[in-house]
C-alpha positions in Angstrom: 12.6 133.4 204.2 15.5 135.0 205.6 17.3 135.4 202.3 14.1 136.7 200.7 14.2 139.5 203.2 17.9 140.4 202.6 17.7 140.7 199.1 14.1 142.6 199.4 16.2 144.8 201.7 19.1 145.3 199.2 16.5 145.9 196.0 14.8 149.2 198.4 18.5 150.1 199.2 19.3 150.1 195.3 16.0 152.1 194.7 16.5 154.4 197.6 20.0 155.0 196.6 19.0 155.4 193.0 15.9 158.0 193.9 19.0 159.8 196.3 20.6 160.4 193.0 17.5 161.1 191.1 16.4 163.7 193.4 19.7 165.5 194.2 19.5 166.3 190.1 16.1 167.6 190.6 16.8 169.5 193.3 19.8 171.4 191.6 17.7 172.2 189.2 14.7 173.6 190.7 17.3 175.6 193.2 18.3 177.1 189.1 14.8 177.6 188.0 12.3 178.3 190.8 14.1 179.6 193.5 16.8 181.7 192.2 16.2 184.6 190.0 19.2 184.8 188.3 19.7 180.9 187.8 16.3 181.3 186.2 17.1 184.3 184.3 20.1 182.4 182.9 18.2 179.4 181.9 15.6 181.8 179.9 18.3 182.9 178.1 20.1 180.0 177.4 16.9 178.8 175.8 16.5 181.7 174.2 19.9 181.9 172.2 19.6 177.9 171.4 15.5 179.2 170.0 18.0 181.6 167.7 20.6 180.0 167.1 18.3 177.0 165.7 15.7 179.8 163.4 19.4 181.2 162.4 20.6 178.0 161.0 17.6 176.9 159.0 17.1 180.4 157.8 20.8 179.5 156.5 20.0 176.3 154.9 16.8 177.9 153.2 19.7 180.3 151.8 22.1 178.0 150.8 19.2 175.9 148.7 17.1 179.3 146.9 20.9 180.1 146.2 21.4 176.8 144.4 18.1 177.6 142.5 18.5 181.1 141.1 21.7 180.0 139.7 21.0 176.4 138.6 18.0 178.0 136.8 19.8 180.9 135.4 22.2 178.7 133.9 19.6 177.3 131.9 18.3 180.3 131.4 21.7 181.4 129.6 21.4 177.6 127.9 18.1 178.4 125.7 19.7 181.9 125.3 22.3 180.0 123.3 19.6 178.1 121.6 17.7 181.0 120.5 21.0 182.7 119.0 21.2 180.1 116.6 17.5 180.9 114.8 18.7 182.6 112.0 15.0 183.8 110.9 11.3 184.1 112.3 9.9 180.8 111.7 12.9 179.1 112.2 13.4 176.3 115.2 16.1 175.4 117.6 16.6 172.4 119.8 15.6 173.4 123.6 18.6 171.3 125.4 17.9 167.9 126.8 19.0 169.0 130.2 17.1 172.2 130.6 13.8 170.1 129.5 14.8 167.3 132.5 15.5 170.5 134.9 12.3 171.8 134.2 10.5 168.5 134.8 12.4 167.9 138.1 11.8 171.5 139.6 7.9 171.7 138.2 9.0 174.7 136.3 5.9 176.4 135.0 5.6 178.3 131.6 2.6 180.3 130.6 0.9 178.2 133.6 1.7 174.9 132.1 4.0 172.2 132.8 6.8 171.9 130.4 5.4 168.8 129.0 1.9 170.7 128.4 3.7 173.5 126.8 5.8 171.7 124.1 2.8 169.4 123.4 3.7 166.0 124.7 0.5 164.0 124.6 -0.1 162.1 127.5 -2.8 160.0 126.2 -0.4 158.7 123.5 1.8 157.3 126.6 -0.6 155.8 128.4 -2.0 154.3 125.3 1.6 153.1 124.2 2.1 151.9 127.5 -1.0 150.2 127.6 0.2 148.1 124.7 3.6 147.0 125.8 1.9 145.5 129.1 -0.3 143.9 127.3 2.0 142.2 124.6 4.3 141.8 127.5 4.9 138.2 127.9 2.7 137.3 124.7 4.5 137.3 121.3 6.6 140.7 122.2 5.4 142.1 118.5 3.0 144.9 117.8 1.5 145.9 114.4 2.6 149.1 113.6 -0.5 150.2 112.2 -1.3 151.4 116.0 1.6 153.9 116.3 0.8 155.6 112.9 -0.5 158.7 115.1 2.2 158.8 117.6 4.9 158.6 115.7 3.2 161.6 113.4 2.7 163.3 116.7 6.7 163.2 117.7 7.4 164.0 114.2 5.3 167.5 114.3 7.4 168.2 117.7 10.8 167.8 115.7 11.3 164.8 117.9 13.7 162.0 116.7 14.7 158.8 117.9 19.0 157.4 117.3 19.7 160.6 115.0 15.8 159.8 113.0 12.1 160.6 112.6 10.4 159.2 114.8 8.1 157.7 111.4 11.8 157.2 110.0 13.0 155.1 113.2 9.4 153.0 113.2 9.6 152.1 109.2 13.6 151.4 109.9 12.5 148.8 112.8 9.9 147.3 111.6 9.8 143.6 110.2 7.2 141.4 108.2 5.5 138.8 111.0 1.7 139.0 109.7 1.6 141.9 109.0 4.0 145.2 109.3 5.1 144.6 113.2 8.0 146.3 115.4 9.6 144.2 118.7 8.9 145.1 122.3 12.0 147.0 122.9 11.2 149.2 119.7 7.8 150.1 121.6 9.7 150.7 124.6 12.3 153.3 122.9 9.0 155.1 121.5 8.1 155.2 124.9 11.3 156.3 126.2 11.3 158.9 123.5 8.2 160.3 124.3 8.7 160.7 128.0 11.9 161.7 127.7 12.9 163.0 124.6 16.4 163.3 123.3 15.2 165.9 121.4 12.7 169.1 121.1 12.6 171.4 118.0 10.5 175.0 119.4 10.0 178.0 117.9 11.8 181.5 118.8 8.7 182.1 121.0 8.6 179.3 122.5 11.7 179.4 123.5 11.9 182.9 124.7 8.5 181.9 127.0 11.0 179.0 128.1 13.4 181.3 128.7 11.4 183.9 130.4 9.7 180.8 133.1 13.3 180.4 134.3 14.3 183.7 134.7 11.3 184.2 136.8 12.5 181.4 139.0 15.9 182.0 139.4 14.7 186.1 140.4 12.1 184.5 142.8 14.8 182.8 144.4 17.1 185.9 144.4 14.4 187.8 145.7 13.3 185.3 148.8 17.5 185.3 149.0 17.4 189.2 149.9 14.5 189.0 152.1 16.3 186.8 154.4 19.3 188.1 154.7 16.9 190.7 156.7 15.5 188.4 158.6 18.6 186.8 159.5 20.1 190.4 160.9 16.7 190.4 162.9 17.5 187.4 164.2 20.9 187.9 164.9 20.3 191.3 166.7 18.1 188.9 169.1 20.4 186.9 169.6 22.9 189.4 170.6 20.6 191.1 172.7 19.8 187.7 174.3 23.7 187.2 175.1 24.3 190.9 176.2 20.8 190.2 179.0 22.7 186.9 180.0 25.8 188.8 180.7 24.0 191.2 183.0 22.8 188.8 185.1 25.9 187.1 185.5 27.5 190.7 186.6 24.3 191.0 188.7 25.0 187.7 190.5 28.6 188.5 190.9 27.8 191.4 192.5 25.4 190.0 194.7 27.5 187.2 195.7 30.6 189.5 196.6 27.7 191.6 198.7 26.8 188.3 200.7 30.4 187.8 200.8 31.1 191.3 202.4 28.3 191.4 204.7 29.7 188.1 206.4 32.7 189.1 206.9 
């Protein structure tokens, strides 16, 4: 019984010693916050320089990032510039670079109001319908008659898209083998997948190119522009800041003087 009431007594110590500490802390701080005016002062404008200092650095990282995009996009830009230099005559077509089509996809890069995907044509309904057919032969015999790619392959071959240097008709006759009929492997329908999602290749037009062209210009001056338009807001920001650090000062003059007042009057 005896013990129990020792340690009992030692746990309230330990808790009273522990509130001591807890309490000394608050009290410091309420002496800063509630009952001096310049200790609260100073804490308002600490919290307002970290406020600015904190819009100031994502306003900086928005920056950095529309920075990245007007130039990344006026690079491809300058790419399908290239492209369209080398159309000797209306009517003519040029390969629209691998990279700038993957760029486009990745950014969600609109042209006319259409994805890039919509614009140059690529048929989504032959992709699901293609992909359709390799889960479903998946695991089975791995062979497909060709007879059911007839239209796809005519559909990549009007969009100038090949497959290993070919036609896309080219590349299916070249794979194809005699089973019961005319049939092409698993990983042949796979690669007309591939090439349909992602192709190597795009032949446009001039105009289609220049409206190609003209979508990422557009981006990379949106970016540009939003670029500008913070830099303003950044100065504003800044000037708050500023002013925020010249009030602080003030009150630490004002409290100087006060305390060299008290000082004085003691004396």
């Amino acid at each position: 019984m005896s013990n129990i009431s020792i340690q009992a007594g030692n746990d309230v110590a330990q808790t009273t010693g522990a509130s001591n500490v807890a309490s000394a802390k608050d009290k410091y701080l309420v002496a800063m916050k509630n009952h001096s005016l310049m200790g609260q002062g100073m804490c308002t404008m600490g919290d307002m320089m970290l406020l600015f200092t904190e819009l100031a650095n994502a306003k900086f990282q928005q920056m950095s990032n529309k920075m990245a995009v007007s130039r990344d996009a006026q690079n491809m830009a300058n790419k399908v510039e290239i492209a369209i230099a080398k159309i000797a005559k209306d009517g003519d077509q040029a390969d629209l670079p691998p990279d700038v089509l993957q760029y486009m996809r990745d950014n969600n890069i609109l042209v006319d109001g259409k994805t890039i995907d919509e614009f140059i044509g690529i048929n989504q309904d032959n992709i699901k319908f293609l992909e359709a057919k390799l889960d479903y032969f998946e695991g089975k015999s791995g062979t497909h008659w060709t007879h059911y790619y007839q239209d796809i392959v005519k559909d990549l071959d009007e969009k100038g898209i090949t497959i290993d240097g070919m036609k896309a008709s080219e590349f299916l006759e070249a794979n194809s083998f005699e089973d019961t009929g005319k049939s092409i492997s698993q990983d042949t329908g796979k690669k007309l997948l591939e090439a349909m999602k992602t192709p190597p290749t795009v032949s446009l037009p001039k105009t289609s190119l220049l409206s190609i062209q003209k979508a990422l210009e557009h981006t990379s001056g949106t970016a540009s522009d939003f670029v500008q338009q913070s830099q303003l807001k950044l100065q504003q920001l800044m000037q708050n800041f500023n002013t925020a650090v010249t009030m602080a000062n003030s009150i630490q003059s004002m409290n100087g003087e006060s305390t060299k007042s008290i000082a004085q009057s003691i004396r």
